[in-house]
C-alpha positions as CSV (number, residue, x, y, z in Angstrom):
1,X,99.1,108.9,150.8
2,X,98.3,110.9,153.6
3,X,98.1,108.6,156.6
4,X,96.3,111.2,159.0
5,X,93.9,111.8,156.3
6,X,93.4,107.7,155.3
7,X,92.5,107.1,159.2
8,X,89.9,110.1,159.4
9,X,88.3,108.7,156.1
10,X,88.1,105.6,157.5
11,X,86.8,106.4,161.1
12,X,83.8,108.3,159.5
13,X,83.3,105.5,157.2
14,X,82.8,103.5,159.7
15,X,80.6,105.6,162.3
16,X,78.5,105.6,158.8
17,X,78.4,102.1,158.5
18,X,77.5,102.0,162.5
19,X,75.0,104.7,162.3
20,X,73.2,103.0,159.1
21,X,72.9,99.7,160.9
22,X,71.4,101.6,163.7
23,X,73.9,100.2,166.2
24,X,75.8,101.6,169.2
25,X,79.1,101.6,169.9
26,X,78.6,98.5,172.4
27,X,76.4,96.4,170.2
28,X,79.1,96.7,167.6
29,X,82.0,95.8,170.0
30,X,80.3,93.1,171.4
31,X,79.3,91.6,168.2
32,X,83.1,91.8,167.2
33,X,84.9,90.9,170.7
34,X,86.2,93.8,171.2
35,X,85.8,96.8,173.5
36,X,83.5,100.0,173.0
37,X,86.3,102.0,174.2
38,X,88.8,100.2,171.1
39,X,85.4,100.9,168.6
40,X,85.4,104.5,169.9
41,X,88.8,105.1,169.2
42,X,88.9,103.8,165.4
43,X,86.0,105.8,165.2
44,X,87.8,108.7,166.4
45,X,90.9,108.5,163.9
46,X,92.7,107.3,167.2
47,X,93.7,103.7,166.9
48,X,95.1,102.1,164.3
49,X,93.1,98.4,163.4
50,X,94.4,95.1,161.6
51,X,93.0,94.0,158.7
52,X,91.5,91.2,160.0
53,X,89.5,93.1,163.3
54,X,88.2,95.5,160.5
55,X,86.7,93.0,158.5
56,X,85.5,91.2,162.1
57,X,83.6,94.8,162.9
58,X,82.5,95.0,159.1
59,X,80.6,91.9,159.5
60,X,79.5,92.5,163.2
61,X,77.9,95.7,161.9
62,X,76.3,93.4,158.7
63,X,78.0,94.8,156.2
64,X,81.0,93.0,154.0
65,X,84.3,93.6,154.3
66,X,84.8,94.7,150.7
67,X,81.9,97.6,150.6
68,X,84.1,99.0,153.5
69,X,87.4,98.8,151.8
70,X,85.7,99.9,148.8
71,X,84.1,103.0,150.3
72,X,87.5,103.8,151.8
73,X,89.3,103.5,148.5
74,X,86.6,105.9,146.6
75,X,87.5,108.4,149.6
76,X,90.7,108.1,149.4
77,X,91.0,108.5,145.3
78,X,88.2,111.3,145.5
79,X,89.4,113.0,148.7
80,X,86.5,113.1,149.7
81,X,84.2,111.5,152.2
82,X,80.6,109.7,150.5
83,X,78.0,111.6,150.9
84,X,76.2,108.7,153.3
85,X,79.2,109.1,155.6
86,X,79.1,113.2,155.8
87,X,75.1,112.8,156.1
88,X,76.0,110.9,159.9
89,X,78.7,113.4,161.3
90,X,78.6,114.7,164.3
91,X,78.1,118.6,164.5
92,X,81.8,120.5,164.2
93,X,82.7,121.1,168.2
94,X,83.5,125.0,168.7
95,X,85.2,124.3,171.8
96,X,85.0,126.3,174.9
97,X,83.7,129.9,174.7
98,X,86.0,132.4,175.9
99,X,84.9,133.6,179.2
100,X,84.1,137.9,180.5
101,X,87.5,139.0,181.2
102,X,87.2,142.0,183.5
């Protein structure tokens, strides 16, 4: 298994599940004692959670535990995000546009 590729399935997974409950960032980390910059960072692919503070931010967004893990494993099998979780990402980023050389 791709490990890169299991954290970027699960970060969108989750901004789904966030986005779905209709909750930010801080409602969520608040709910799950945590901070909104840790909640960013999952959501991000950045920072690697236990177990036990994914199914504490499951539940804090309302959702259980093993719809999560299940999503996740379907992604993962498929290799491909559901269709509820590509629905709620964010537009690609271009980056910078080059600026006039003269």
């Amino acid at each position: 298994m791709d490990i890169s590729k299991f954290y970027s399935y699960l970060a969108a997974i989750l901004r789904s599940a966030r986005v779905r409950a209709d909750l930010t960032q801080v409602e969520v980390a608040s709910r799950a004692r945590v901070t909104r910059r840790y909640i960013q960072s999952v959501e991000n692919g950045k920072q690697e959670t236990s177990l036990s503070t994914l199914f504490v931010i499951a539940e804090a967004m309302g959702i259980s535990p093993s719809h999560l893990v299940s999503e996740l494993e379907n992604a993962i099998k498929n290799d491909q995000l559901p269709t509820s979780a590509i629905e709620t990402l964010p537009p690609q980023r271009l980056g910078r546009p080059y600026k006039n050389r003269k």
